[in-house]
N, CA, C and O atoms as a MOPAC input file, in Angstrom:
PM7 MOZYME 1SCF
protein

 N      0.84000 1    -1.18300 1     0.00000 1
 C      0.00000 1     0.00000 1     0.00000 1
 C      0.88400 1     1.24400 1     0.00000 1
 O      1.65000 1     1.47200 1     0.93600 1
 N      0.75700 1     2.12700 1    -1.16700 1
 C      1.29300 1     2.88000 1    -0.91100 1
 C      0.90600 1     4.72500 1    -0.46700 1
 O      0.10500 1     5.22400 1    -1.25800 1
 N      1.22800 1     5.35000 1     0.27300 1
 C      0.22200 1     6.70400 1     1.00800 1
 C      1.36900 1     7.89200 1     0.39200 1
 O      2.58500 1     7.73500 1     0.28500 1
 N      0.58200 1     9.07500 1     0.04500 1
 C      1.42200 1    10.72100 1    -0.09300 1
 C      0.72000 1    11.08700 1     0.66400 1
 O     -0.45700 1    10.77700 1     0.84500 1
 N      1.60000 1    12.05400 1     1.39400 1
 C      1.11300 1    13.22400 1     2.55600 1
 C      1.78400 1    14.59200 1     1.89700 1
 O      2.95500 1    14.78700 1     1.57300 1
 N      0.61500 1    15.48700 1     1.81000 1
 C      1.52600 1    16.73600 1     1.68000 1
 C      1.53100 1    17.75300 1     2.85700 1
 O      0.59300 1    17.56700 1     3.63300 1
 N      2.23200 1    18.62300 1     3.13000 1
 C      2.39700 1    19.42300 1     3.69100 1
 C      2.73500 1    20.93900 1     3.40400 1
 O      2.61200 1    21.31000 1     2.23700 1
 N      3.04700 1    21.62900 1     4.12200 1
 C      3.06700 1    23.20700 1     3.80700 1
 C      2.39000 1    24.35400 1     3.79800 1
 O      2.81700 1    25.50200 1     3.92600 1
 N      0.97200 1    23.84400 1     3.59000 1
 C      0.07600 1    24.54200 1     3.04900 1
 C     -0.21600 1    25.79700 1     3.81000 1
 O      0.59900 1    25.81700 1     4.73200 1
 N     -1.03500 1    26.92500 1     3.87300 1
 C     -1.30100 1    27.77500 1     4.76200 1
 C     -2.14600 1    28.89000 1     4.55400 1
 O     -2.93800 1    28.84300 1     3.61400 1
 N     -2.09300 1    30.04200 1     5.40000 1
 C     -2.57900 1    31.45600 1     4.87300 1
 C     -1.52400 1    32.29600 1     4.29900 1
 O     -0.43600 1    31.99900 1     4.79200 1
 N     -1.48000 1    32.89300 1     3.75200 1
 C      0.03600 1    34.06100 1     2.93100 1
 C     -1.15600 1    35.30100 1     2.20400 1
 O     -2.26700 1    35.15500 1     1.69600 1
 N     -0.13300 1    36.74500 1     2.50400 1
 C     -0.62200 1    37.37400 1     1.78800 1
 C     -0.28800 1    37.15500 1     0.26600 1
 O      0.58500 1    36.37400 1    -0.11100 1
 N     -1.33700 1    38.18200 1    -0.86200 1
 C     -1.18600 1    38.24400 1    -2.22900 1
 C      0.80300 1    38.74600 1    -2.23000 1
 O      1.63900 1    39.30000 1    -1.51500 1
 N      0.70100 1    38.25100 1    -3.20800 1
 C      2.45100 1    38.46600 1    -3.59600 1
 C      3.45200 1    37.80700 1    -2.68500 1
 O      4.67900 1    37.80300 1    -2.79100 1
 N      2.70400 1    37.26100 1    -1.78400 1
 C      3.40600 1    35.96500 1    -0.54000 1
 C      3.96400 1    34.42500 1    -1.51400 1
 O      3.66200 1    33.85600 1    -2.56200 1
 N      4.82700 1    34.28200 1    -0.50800 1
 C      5.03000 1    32.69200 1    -1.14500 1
 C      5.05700 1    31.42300 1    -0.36500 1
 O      5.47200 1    31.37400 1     0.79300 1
 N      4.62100 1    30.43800 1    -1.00000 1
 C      4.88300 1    29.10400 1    -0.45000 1
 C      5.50100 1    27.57500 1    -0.88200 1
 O      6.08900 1    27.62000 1    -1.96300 1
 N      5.48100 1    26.38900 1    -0.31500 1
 C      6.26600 1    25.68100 1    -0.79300 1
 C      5.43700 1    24.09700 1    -0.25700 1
 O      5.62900 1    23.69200 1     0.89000 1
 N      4.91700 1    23.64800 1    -0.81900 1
 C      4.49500 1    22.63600 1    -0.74900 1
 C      5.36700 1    21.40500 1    -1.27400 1
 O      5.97100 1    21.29000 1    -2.34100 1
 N      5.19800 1    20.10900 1     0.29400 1
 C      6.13900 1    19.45900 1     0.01200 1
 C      4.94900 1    18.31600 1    -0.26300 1
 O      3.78300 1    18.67800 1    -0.10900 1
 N      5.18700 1    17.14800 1    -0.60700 1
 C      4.55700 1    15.50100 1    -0.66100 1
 C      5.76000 1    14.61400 1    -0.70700 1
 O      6.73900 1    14.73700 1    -1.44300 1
 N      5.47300 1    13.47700 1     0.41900 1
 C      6.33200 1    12.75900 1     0.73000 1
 C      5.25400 1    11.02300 1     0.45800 1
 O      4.24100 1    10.83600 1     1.13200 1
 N      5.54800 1    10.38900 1    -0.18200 1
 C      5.23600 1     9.27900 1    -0.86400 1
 C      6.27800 1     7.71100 1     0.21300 1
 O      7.47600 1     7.45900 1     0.34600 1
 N      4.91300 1     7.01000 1     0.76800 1
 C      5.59500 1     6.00100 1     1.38100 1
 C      4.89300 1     4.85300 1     1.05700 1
 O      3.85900 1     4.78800 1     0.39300 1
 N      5.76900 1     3.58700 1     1.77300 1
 C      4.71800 1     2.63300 1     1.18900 1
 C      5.89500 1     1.08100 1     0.91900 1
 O      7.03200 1     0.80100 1     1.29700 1
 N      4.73900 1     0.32400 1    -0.01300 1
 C      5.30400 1    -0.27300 1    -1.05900 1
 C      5.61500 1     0.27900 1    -2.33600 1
 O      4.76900 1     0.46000 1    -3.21200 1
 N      7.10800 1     0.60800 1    -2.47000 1
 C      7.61900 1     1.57100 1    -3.69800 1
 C      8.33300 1     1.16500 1    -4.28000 1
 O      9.49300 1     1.20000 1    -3.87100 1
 N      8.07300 1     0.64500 1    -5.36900 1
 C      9.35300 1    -0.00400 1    -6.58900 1
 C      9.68400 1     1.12800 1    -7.17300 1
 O     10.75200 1     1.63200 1    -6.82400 1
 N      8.88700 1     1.79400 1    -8.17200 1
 C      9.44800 1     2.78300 1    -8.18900 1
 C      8.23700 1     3.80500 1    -8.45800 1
 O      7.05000 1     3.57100 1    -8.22900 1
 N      8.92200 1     5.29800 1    -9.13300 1
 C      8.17800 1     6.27000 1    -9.42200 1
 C      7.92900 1     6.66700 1   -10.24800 1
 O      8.95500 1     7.30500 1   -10.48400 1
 N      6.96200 1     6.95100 1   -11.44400 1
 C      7.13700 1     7.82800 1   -12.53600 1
 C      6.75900 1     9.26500 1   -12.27700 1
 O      7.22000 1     9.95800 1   -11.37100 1
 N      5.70500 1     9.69900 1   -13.33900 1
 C      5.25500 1    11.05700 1   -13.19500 1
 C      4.69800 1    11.47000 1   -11.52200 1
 O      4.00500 1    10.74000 1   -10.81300 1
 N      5.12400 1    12.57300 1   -11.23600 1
 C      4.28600 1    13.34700 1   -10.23000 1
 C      3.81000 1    14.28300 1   -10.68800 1
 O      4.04800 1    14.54000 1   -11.86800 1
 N      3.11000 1    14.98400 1   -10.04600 1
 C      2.36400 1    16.32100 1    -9.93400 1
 C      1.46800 1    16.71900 1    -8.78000 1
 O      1.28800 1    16.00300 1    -7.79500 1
 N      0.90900 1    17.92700 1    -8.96800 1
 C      0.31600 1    18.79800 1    -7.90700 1
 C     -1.21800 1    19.18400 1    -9.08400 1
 O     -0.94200 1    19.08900 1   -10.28000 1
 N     -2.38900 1    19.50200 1    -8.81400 1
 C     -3.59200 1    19.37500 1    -8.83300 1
 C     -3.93000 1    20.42700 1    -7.49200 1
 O     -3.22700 1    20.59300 1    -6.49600 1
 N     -5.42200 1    21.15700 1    -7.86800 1
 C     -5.72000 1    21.85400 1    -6.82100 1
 C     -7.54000 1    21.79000 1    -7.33900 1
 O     -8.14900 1    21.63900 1    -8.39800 1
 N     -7.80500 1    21.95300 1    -6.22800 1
 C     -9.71300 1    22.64500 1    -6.54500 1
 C     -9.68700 1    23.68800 1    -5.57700 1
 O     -9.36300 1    23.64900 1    -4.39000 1
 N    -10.18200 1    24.86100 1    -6.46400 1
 C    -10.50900 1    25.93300 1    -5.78700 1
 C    -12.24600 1    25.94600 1    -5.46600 1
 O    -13.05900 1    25.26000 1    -6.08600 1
 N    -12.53600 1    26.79200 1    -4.47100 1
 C    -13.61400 1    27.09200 1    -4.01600 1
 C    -14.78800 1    26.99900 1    -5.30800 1
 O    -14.54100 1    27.64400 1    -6.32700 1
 N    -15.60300 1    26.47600 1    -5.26000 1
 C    -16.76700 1    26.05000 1    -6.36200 1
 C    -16.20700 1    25.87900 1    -7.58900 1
 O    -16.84800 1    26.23800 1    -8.57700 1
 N    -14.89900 1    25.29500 1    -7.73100 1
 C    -14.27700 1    25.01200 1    -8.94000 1
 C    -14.21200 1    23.18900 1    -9.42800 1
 O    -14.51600 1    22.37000 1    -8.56200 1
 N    -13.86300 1    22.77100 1   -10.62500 1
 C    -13.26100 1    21.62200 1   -10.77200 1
 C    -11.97300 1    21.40800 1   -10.35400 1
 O    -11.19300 1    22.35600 1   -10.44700 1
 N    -11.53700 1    20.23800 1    -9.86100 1
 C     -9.94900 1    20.02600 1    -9.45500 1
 C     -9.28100 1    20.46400 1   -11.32400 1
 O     -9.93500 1    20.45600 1   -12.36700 1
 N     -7.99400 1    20.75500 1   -11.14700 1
 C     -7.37400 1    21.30700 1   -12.29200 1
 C     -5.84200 1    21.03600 1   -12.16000 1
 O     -5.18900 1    20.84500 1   -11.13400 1
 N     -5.46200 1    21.06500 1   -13.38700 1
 C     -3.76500 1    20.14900 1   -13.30200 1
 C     -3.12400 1    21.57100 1   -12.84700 1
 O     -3.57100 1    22.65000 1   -13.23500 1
 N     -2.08300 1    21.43300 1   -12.02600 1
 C     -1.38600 1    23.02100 1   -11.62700 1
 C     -0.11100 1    22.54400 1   -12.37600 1
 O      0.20300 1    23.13500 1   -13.40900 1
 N      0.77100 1    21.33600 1   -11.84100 1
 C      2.10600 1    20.99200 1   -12.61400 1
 C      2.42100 1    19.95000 1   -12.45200 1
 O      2.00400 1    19.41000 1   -11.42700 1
 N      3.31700 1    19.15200 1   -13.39300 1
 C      3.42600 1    17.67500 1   -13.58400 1
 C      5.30700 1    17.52300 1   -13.43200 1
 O      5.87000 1    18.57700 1   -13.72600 1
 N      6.03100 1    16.64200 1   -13.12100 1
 C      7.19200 1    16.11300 1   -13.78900 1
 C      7.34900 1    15.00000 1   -13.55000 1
 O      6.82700 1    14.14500 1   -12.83400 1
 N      8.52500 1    15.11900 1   -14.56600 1
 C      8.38800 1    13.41900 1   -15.06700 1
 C     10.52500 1    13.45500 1   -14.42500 1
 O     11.05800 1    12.91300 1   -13.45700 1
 N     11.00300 1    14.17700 1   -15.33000 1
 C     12.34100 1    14.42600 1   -14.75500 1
 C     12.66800 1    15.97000 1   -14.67200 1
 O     11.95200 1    16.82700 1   -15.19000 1
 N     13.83200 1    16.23400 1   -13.96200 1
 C     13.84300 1    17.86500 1   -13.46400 1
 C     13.99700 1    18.35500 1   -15.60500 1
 O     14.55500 1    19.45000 1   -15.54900 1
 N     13.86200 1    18.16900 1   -16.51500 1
 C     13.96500 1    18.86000 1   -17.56400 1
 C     12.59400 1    18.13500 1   -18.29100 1
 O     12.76300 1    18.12800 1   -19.51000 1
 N     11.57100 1    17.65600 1   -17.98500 1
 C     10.06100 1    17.19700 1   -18.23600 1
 C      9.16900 1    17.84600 1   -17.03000 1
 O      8.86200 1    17.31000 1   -15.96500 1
 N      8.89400 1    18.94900 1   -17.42800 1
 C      7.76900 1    19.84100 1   -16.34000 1
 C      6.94900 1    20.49300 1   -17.41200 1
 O      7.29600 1    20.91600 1   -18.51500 1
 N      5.54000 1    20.46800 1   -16.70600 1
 C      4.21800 1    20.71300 1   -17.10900 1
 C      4.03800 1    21.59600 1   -16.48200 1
 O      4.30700 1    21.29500 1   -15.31900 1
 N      3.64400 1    22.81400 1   -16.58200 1
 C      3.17000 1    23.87300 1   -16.16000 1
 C      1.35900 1    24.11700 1   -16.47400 1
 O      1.09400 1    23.63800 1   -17.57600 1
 N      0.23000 1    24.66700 1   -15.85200 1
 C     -0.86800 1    25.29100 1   -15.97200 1
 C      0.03900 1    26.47700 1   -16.26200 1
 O      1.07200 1    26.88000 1   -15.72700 1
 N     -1.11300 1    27.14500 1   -17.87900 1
 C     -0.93500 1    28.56300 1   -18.21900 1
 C     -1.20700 1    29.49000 1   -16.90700 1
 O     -0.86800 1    30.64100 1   -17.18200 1
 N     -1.63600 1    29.40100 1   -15.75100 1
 C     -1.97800 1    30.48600 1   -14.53200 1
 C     -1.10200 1    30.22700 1   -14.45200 1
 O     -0.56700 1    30.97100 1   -15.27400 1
 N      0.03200 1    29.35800 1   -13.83200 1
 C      1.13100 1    29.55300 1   -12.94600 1
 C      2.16300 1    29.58000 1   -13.46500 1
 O      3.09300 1    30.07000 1   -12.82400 1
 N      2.42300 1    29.04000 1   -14.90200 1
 C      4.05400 1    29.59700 1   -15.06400 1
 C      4.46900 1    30.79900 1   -14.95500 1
 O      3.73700 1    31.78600 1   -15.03000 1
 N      6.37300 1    30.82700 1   -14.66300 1
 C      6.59200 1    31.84900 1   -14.38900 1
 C      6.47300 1    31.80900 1   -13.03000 1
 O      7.57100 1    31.82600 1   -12.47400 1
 N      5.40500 1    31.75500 1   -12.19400 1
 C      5.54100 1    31.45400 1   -10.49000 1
 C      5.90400 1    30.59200 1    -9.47800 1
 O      6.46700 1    30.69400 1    -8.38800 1
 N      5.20800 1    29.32400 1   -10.44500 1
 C      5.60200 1    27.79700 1    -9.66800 1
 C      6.60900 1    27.49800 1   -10.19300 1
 O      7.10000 1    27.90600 1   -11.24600 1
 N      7.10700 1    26.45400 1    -9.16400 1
 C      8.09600 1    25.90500 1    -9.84200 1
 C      7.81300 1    24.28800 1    -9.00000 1
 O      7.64400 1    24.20200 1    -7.78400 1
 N      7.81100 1    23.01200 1   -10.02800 1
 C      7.87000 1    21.47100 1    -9.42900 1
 C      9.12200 1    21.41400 1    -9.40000 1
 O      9.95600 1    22.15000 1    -9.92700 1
 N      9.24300 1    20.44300 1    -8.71600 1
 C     10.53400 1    19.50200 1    -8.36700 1
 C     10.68000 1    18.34000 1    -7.29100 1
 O     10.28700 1    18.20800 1    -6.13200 1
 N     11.29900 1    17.67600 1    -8.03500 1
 C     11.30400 1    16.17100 1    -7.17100 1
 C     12.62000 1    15.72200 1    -6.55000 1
 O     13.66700 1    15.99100 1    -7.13900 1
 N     12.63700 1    15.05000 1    -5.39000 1
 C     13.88900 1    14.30800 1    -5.07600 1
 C     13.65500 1    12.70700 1    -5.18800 1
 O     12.94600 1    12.19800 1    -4.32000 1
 N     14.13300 1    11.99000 1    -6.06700 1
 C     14.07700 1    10.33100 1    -6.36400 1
 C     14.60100 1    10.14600 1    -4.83100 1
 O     13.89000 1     9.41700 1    -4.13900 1
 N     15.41400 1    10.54600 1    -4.39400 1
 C     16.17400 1     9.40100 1    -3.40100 1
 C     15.35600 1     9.22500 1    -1.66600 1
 O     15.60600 1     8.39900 1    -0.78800 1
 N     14.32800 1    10.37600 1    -1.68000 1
 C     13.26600 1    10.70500 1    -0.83000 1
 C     12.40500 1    10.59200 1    -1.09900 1
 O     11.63800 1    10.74700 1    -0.14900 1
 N     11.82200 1    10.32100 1    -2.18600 1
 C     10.76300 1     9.85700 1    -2.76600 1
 C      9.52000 1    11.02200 1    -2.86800 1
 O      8.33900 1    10.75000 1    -3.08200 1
 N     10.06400 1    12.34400 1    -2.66900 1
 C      9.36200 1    13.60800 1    -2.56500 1
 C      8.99600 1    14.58100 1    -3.86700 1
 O      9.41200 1    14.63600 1    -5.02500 1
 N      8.31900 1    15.08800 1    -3.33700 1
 C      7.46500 1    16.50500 1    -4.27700 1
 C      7.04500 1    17.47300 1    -4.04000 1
 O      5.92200 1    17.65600 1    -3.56800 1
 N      8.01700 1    18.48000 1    -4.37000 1
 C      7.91300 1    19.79200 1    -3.99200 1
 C      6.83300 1    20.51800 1    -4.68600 1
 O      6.20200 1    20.01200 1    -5.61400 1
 N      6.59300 1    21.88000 1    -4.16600 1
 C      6.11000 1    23.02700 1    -5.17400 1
 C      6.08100 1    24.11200 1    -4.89900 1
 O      5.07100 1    24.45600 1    -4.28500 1
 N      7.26600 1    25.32900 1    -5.23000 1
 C      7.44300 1    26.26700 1    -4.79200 1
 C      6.60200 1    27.34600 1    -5.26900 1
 O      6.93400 1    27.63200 1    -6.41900 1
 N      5.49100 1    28.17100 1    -4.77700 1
 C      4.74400 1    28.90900 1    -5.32500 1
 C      5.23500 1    30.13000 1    -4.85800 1
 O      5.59500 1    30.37800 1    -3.70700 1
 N      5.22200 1    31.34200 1    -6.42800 1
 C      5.61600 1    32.99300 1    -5.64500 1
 C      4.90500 1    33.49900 1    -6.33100 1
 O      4.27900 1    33.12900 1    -7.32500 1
 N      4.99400 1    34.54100 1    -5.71600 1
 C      3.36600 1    36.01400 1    -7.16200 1
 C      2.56900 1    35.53400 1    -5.93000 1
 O      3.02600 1    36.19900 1    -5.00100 1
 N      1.76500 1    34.84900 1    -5.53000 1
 C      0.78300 1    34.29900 1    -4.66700 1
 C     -0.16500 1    35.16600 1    -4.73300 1
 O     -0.18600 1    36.30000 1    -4.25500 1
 N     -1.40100 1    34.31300 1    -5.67100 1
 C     -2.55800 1    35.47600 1    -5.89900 1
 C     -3.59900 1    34.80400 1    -5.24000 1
 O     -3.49000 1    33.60300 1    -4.99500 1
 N     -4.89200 1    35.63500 1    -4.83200 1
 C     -5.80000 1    35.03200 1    -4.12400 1
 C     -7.12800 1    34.57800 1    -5.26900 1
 O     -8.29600 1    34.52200 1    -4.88400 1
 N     -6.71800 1    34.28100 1    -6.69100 1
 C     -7.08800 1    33.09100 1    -6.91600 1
 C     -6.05500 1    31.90300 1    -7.24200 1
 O     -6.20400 1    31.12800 1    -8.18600 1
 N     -5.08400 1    31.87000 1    -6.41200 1
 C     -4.94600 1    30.35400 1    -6.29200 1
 C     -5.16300 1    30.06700 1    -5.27100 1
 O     -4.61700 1    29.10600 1    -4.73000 1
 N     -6.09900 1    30.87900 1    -4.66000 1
 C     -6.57400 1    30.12500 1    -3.25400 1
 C     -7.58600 1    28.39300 1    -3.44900 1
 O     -8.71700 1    28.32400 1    -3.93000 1
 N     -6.89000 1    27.38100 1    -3.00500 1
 C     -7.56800 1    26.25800 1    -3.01800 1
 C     -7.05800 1    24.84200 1    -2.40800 1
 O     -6.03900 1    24.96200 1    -1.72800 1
 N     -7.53100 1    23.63200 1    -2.51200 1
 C     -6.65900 1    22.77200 1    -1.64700 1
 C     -5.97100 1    21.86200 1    -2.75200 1
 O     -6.47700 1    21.42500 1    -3.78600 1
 N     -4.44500 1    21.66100 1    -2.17100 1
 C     -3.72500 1    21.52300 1    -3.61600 1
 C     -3.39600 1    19.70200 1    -3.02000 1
 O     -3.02800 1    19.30800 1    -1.91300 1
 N     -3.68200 1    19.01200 1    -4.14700 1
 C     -3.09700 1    17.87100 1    -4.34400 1
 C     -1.91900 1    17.40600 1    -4.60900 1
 O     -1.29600 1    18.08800 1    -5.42300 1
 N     -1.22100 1    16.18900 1    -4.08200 1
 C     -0.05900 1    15.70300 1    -5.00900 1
 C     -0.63100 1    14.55800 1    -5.81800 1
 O     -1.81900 1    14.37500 1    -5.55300 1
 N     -0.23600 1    13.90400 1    -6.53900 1
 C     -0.45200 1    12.81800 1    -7.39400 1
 C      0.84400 1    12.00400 1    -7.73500 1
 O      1.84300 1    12.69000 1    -7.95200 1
 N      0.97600 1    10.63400 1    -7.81500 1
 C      2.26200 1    10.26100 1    -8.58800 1
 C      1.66700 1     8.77700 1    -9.35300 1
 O      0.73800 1     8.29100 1    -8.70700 1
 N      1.90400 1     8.28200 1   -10.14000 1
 C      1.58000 1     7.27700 1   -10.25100 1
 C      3.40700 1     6.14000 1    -9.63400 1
 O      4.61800 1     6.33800 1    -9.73900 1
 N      2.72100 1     5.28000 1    -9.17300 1
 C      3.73100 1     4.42400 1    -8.52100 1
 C      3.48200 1     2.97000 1    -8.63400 1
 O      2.50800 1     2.31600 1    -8.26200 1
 N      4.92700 1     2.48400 1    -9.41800 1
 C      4.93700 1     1.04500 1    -9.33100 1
 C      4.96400 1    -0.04800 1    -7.77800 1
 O      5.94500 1    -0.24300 1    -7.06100 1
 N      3.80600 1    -0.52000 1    -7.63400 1
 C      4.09100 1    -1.54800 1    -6.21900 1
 C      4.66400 1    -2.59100 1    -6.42800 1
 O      5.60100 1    -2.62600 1    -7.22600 1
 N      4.19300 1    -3.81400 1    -5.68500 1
 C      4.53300 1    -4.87300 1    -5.96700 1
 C      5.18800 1    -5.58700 1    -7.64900 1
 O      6.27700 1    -5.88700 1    -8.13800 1
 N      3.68400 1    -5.59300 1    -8.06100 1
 C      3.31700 1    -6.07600 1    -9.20400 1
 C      2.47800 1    -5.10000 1   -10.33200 1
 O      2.14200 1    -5.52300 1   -11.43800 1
 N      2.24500 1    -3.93200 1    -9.91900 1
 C      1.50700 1    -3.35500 1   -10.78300 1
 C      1.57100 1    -1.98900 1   -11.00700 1
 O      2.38400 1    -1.60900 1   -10.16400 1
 N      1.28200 1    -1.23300 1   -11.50000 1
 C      1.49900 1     0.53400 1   -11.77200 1
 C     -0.17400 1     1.20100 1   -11.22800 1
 O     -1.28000 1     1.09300 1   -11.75800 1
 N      0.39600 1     2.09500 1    -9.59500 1
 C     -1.10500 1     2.62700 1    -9.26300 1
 C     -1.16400 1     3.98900 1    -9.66700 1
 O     -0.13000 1     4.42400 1   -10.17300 1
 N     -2.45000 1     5.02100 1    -9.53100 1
 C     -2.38200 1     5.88100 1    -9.65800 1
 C     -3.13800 1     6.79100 1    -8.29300 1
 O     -4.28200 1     6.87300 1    -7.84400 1
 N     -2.22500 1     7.20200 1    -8.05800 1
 C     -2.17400 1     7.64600 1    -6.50600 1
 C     -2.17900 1     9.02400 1    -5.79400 1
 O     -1.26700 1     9.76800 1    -6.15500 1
 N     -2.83900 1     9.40300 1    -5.06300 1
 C     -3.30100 1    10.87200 1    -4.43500 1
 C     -3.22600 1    11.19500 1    -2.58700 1
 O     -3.70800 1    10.40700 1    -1.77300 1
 N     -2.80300 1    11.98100 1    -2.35400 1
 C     -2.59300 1    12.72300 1    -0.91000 1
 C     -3.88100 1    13.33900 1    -0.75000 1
 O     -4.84700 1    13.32100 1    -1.51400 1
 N     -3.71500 1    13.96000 1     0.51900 1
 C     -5.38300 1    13.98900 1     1.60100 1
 C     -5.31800 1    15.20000 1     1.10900 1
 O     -6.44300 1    15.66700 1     1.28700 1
 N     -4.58000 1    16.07700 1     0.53200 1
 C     -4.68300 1    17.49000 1     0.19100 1
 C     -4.27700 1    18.81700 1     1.31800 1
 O     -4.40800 1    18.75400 1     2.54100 1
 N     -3.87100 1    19.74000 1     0.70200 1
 C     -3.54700 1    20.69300 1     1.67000 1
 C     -3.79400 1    22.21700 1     1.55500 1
 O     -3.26000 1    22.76100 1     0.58900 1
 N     -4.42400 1    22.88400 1     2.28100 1
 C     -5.46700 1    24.24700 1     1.65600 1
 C     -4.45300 1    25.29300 1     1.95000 1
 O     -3.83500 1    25.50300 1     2.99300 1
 N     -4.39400 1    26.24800 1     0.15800 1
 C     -3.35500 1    27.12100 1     0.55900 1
 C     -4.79000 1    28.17800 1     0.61200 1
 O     -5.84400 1    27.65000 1     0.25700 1
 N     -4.82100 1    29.38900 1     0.97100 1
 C     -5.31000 1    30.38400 1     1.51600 1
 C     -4.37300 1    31.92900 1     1.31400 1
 O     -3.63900 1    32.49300 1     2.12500 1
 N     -4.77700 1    32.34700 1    -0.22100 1
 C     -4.55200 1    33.85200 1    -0.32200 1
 C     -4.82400 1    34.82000 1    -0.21400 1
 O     -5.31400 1    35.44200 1    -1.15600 1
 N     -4.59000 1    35.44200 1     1.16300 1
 C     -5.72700 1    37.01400 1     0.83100 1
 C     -5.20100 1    37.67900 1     1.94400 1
 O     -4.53100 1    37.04900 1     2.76400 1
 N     -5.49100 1    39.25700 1     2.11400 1
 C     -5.27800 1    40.17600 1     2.69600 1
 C     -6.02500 1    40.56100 1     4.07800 1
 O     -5.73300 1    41.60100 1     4.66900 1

C-alpha cells in the first residue's frame, strides 16, 4: 500500500510565497510522473504541474513563471514552490504520482492541503 502526505500549506498574503512538500511512502518499486492538482472554491480540481524528470515539467498557463515542481528520487518527494501568490490560487492543492508496487502501476493521491490567499 502505498500513502502521499503533503504538507506546507497555509494562509500568505497576495504576492506571498509558499512551498508545498509531498512525501510518498509505502510499497515503492518505483516512481514515474508526479504532480500537484488543486480545486478551488466552487471550482473543478485542475492540473497546476506535472514532472516526469527535473527537464520534463508541465506547467498550468496560470502559474508559469511562479511555480516551480521539483522532485527528489532518493526521498521519494514533491515539492512546489509557489511565488506572485494570488488570491485566486486560493484552493486545496493535491499531489499525485503514479507508482509502481509490488506487481503493478497505481495511480495515486494525498489527503490534500489548503493554501489560503488574501489580505
Amino acid at each position: 500500500q502505498v500513502q502521499l502526505v503533503e504538507s506546507g500549506g497555509g494562509l500568505v498574503q497576495p504576492g506571498g510565497s509558499l512551498r508545498l512538500s509531498c512525501a510518498a511512502s509505502g510499497s515503492i518499486v518505483s516512481i514515474g510522473a508526479m504532480g500537484w492538482y488543486r480545486r478551488g472554491p466552487g471550482k473543478q480540481r485542475e492540473l497546476v504541474a506535472t514532472i516526469i524528470t527535473d527537464k520534463s515539467t508541465n506547467y498550468a498557463d496560470s502559474v508559469k513563471g511562479r511555480f516551480t515542481i521539483s522532485r527528489d528520487n532518493a526521498k521519494n518527494m514533491v515539492y512546489l514552490q509557489m511565488n506572485s501568490l494570488k488570491p485566486e490560487d486560493t484552493a486545496v492543492y493535491y499531489c499525485n504520482a503514479g507508482i509502481y508496487t509490488r506487481d503493478r502501476w497505481t495511480n495515486n493521491w494525498g489527503q490534500g492541503t489548503q493554501v489560503t490567499v488574501s489580505s
